[in-house]
C-alpha positions as CSV (number, residue, x, y, z in Angstrom):
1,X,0.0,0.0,0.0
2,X,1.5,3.3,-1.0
3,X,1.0,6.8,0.0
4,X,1.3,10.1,-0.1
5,X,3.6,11.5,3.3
6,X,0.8,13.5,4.6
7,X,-2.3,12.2,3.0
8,X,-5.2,10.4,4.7
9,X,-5.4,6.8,4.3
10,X,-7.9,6.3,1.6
11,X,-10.0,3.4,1.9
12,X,-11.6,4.8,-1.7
13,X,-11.1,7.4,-3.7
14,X,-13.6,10.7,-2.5
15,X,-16.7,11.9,-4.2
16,X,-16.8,15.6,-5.2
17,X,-19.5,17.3,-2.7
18,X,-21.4,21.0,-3.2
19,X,-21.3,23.1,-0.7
20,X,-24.6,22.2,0.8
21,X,-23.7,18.8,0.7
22,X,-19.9,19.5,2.7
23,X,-21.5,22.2,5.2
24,X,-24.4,19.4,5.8
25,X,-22.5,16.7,6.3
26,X,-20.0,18.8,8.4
27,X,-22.8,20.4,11.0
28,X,-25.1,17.2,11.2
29,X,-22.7,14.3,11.1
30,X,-19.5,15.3,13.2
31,X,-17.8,12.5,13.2
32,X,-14.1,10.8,12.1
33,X,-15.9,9.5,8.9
34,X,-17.8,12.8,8.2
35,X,-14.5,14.6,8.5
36,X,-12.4,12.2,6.2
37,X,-15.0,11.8,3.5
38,X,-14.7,16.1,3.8
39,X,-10.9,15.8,3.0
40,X,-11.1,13.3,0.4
41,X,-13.3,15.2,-1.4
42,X,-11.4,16.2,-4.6
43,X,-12.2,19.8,-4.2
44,X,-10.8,20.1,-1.2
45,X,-8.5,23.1,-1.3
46,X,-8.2,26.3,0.7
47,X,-9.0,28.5,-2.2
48,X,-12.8,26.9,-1.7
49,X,-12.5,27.2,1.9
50,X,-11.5,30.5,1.9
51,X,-14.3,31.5,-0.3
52,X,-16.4,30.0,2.0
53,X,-15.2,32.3,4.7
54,X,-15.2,35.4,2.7
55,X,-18.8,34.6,1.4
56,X,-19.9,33.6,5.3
57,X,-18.7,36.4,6.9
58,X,-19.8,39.5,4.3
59,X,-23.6,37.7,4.6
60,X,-23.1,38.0,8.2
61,X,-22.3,41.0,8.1
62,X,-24.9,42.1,5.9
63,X,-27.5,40.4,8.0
64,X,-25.4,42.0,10.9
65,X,-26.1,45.5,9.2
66,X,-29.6,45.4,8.9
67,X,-30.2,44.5,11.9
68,X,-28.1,48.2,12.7
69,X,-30.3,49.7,10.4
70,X,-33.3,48.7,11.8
71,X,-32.6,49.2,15.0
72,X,-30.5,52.3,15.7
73,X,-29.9,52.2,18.6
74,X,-27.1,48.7,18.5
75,X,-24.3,48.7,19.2
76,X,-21.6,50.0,16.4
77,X,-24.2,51.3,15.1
78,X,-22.5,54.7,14.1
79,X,-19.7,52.3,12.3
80,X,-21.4,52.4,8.6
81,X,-22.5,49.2,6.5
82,X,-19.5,49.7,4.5
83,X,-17.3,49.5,7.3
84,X,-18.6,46.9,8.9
85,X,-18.7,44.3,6.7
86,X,-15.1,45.5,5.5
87,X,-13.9,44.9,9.1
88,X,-16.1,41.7,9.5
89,X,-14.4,40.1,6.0
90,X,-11.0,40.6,6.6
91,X,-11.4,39.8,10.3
92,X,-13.1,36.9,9.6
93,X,-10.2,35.6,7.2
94,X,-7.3,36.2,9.3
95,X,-9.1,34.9,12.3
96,X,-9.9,31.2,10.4
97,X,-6.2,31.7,8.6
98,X,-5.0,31.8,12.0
99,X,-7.3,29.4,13.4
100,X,-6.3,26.7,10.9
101,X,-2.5,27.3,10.4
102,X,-2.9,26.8,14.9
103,X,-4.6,23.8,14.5
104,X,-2.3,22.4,11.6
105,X,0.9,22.9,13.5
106,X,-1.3,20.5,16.5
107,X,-2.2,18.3,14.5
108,X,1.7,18.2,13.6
109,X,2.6,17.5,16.2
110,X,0.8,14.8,17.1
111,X,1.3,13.4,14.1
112,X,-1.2,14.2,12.3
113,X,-1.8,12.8,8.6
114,X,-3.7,15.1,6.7
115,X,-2.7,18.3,4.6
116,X,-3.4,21.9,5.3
117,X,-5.5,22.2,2.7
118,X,-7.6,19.1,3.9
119,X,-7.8,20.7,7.6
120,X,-8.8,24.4,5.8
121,X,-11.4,22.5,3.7
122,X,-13.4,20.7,6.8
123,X,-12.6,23.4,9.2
124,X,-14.0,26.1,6.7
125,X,-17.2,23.4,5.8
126,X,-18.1,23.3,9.7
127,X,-17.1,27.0,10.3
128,X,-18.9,29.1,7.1
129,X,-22.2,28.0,7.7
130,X,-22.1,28.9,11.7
131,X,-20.7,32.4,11.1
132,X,-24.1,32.9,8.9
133,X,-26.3,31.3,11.7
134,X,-24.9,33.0,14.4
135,X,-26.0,36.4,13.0
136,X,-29.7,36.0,12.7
């Protein structure tokens, strides 16, 4: 049996899941399994996770915003929709960029077997869809 250093052991080869389908399986089946079948998939790369992220967090903070404009009287409110979701974006990608390059060099350590861009991937699939949720 030969392998990539650094891969996951793969008992098959992975299917190619939408983004419904990763976030889905990431949120309502967290386990081991869930996770590797979300790092075999073939489009597993930290371009789509980041997208994820950006995507997340400016629908965030869009909901975030109107919730501002509706109600005056919330905090940051005297920020600006512009603003916010400027600062909510890029605040949101360096905190999961930081947040996943943290848990990689763990994962490292204890001798972990999959690739950044695997850890990115599942992280970002479990992560996205929460930072929408947790602003309505």
């Amino acid at each position: 049996m030969s392998q990539e250093p650094g891969a996951l052991p793969a008992s098959e080869p992975g299917r190619s899941l939408s983004w419904s389908e990763a976030w889905l399986a990431a949120l309502t089946r967290p386990s081991v399994e869930a996770y590797e079948e979300l790092a075999r998939d073939p489009n597993a790369t930290t371009n789509r996770a980041y997208l994820w992220i950006i995507v997340s967090t400016l629908l965030g903070a869009l909901i975030q915003g109107l919730v501002f404009l509706v109600n005056p009287d919330a905090d940051f409110a005297g920020l600006g929709l512009t603003t916010l979701v400027c600062v909510a974006v890029v605040g949101g990608v360096i905190g999961f960029f930081i947040w996943s390059i943290v848990t990689q060099g763990i994962a490292r350590i204890l001798d972990g077997q999959g690739t950044y861009s695997q850890l990115a991937y599942a992280l970002a699939a479990y992560s996205a869809p929460l930072y929408i949720v947790n602003e309505i």
